[in-house]
C-alpha positions in Angstrom: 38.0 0.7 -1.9 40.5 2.4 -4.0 43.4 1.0 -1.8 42.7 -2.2 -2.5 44.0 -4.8 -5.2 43.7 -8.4 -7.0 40.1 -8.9 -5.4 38.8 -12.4 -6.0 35.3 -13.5 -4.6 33.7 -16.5 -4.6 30.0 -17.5 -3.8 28.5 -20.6 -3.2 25.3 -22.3 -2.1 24.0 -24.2 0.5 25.6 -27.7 -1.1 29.0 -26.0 -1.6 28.2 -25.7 -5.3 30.1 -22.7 -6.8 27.4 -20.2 -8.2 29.9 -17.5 -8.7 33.5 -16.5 -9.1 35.2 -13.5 -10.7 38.8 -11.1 -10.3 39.8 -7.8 -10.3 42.7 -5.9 -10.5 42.0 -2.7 -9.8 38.9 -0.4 -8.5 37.6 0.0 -12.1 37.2 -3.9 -12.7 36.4 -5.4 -8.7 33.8 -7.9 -9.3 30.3 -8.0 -8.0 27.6 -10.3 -7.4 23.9 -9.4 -9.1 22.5 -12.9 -7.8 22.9 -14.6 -11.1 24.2 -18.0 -11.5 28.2 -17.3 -13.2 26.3 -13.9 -14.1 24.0 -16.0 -16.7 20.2 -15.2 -17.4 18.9 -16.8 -14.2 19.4 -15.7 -10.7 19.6 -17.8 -7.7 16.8 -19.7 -5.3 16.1 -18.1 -2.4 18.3 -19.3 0.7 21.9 -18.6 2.3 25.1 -18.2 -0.1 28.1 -18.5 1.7 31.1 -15.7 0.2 34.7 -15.9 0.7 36.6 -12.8 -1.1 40.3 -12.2 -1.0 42.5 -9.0 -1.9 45.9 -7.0 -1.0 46.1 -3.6 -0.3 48.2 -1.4 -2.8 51.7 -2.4 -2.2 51.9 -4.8 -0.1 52.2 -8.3 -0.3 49.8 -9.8 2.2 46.4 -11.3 1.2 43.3 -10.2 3.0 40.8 -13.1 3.5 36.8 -12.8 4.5 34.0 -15.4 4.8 30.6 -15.1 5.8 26.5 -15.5 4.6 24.4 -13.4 2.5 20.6 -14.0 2.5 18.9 -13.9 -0.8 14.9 -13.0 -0.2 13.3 -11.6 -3.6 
């Protein structure tokens, strides 16, 4: 992970509502997801959350894109 830089990730729900977004610059500050809504005092329902996050490897100029699902059962 350490080769990687300017991570941004996104998650949203089922209705395409945004229920999270955050940036990183570097391996100290790359964002992650705990399940809250916009990491407030509630977490999400139960159900599929679609994830899209995008980064560069250290120097280089080309942006990495994923996208898939992650299934939230508590």
């Amino acid at each position: 992970l350490e080769c990687w830089e300017d991570i941004e990730f996104w998650i949203y729900n089922r209705w395409g509502n945004l229920v999270y977004h955050d940036y990183g610059s570097s391996f100290d500050s790359y964002p992650f997801w705990d399940g809250s809504v916009d990491n407030g005092d509630y977490y999400v329902s139960d159900g599929v959350y679609v994830y899209i996050v995008k980064g560069k490897k250290v120097g280089r100029s080309e942006v990495v894109e994923e996208r898939g699902h992650i299934t939230i059962f508590r």
